[in-house]
C-alpha positions, 0 to 999 in steps of 0.5 A: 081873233083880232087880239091874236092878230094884234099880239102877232104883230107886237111880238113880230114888230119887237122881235127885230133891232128896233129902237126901245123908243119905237117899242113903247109906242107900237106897244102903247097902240097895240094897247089902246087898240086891245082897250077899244075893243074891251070897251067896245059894248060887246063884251059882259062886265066879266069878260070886258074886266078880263080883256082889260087885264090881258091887254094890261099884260100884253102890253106889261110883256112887250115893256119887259115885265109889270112896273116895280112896286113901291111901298108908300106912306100916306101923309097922316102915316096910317097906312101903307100902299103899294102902287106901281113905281112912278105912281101918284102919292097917296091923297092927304087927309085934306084932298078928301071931302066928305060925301053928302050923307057924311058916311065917307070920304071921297077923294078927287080924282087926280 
Protein backbone atom coordinates (compact mmCIF):
# COMPACT_ATOMS: atom_id res chain seq x y z
CA UNK A 1 0.00 0.00 0.00
CA UNK A 2 2.45 2.38 0.94
CA UNK A 3 4.72 1.90 -2.17
CA UNK A 4 1.49 2.49 -4.24
CA UNK A 5 1.09 5.70 -2.39
CA UNK A 6 4.60 6.62 -2.95
CA UNK A 7 4.77 6.15 -6.68
CA UNK A 8 1.23 8.05 -7.03
CA UNK A 9 2.68 10.73 -5.69
CA UNK A 10 6.43 10.37 -7.79
CA UNK A 11 4.10 10.22 -10.95
CA UNK A 12 1.89 13.05 -9.73
CA UNK A 13 4.70 15.35 -8.30
CA UNK A 14 6.76 14.72 -12.25
CA UNK A 15 3.72 14.70 -14.19
CA UNK A 16 3.45 19.08 -13.93
CA UNK A 17 6.48 21.68 -15.46
CA UNK A 18 8.68 20.90 -12.51
CA UNK A 19 12.54 21.71 -12.46
CA UNK A 20 14.86 18.50 -13.81
CA UNK A 21 16.58 19.32 -10.56
CA UNK A 22 13.45 19.06 -8.28
CA UNK A 23 12.69 15.85 -10.06
CA UNK A 24 15.73 13.98 -9.03
CA UNK A 25 15.58 15.01 -5.58
CA UNK A 26 11.65 14.11 -5.05
CA UNK A 27 12.70 10.78 -6.89
CA UNK A 28 16.02 10.40 -4.45
CA UNK A 29 13.46 10.58 -1.51
CA UNK A 30 10.92 8.53 -2.93
CA UNK A 31 13.78 6.04 -3.17
CA UNK A 32 15.16 6.13 -0.01
CA UNK A 33 11.78 5.95 1.49
CA UNK A 34 10.77 2.70 -0.57
CA UNK A 35 14.80 1.28 0.42
CA UNK A 36 13.70 1.90 4.49
CA UNK A 37 10.67 0.06 3.97
CA UNK A 38 12.70 -2.96 2.13
CA UNK A 39 14.91 -2.66 4.98
CA UNK A 40 12.71 -2.32 7.34
CA UNK A 41 13.10 -6.38 8.95
CA UNK A 42 9.51 -7.37 7.60
CA UNK A 43 10.12 -8.58 4.46
CA UNK A 44 11.69 -12.50 3.62
CA UNK A 45 15.35 -12.38 1.96
CA UNK A 46 13.36 -12.92 -1.41
CA UNK A 47 10.91 -10.46 -0.91
CA UNK A 48 13.16 -7.70 0.43
CA UNK A 49 15.55 -8.29 -2.87
CA UNK A 50 12.31 -7.82 -4.78
CA UNK A 51 11.47 -4.70 -3.08
CA UNK A 52 14.92 -3.33 -3.83
CA UNK A 53 14.63 -4.22 -7.30
CA UNK A 54 11.19 -2.11 -7.71
CA UNK A 55 12.13 0.86 -6.07
CA UNK A 56 15.41 0.55 -8.17
CA UNK A 57 13.22 0.71 -11.08
CA UNK A 58 10.73 3.12 -9.98
CA UNK A 59 13.18 5.61 -9.27
CA UNK A 60 15.29 4.50 -12.68
CA UNK A 61 11.30 5.30 -14.52
CA UNK A 62 10.88 8.80 -12.56
CA UNK A 63 14.99 9.61 -14.23
CA UNK A 64 14.03 8.51 -17.76
CA UNK A 65 15.11 5.03 -18.12
CA UNK A 66 18.25 2.79 -16.02
CA UNK A 67 21.89 4.58 -16.67
CA UNK A 68 23.74 3.92 -19.95
CA UNK A 69 25.99 0.81 -19.52
CA UNK A 70 29.64 1.02 -20.17
CA UNK A 71 32.28 -1.69 -21.23
CA UNK A 72 35.28 -1.40 -19.09
CA UNK A 73 38.76 -3.15 -19.12
CA UNK A 74 40.41 -4.02 -15.70
CA UNK A 75 43.92 -2.79 -15.25
CA UNK A 76 45.63 -6.05 -16.06
CA UNK A 77 43.33 -6.19 -19.15
CA UNK A 78 41.92 -9.86 -18.33
CA UNK A 79 38.46 -9.12 -18.47
CA UNK A 80 35.55 -6.83 -19.47
CA UNK A 81 32.68 -5.26 -17.21
CA UNK A 82 29.64 -3.61 -17.79
CA UNK A 83 28.85 -1.29 -15.13
CA UNK A 84 26.69 1.35 -15.03
CA UNK A 85 28.02 5.00 -16.80
CA UNK A 86 29.53 6.90 -14.36
CA UNK A 87 30.60 3.79 -12.22
CA UNK A 88 33.95 2.97 -10.37
CA UNK A 89 36.72 1.45 -12.70
CA UNK A 90 37.37 -1.85 -12.08
CA UNK A 91 39.75 -2.65 -8.90
CA UNK A 92 43.72 -3.63 -10.02
CA UNK A 93 45.36 -6.29 -8.99
CA UNK A 94 47.05 -4.42 -6.47
CA UNK A 95 43.74 -3.11 -4.54
CA UNK A 96 43.37 -6.77 -3.68
CA UNK A 97 44.35 -8.62 -0.53
CA UNK A 98 44.29 -12.15 -0.33
CA UNK A 99 42.00 -13.64 2.10
CA UNK A 100 43.58 -15.43 5.25
CA UNK A 101 43.35 -18.85 4.11
CA UNK A 102 44.78 -17.51 0.63
CA UNK A 103 41.67 -19.09 -1.27
CA UNK A 104 40.61 -15.62 -2.65
CA UNK A 105 41.08 -12.34 -3.40
CA UNK A 106 39.03 -9.62 -1.64
CA UNK A 107 38.91 -6.20 -2.85
CA UNK A 108 37.94 -3.35 -0.41
CA UNK A 109 35.27 -1.69 -0.76
CA UNK A 110 35.27 1.78 -2.42
Amino acid sequence: MRCLLTTAMLASALSGPVPAWAQSNLAEQVYESDLAICNGGKLSAPAREACVREAGRRRDAARGGPPAEVNMTTPDGRATVVAPEGAAPPASPSDTVPSRDGRANVVPAR
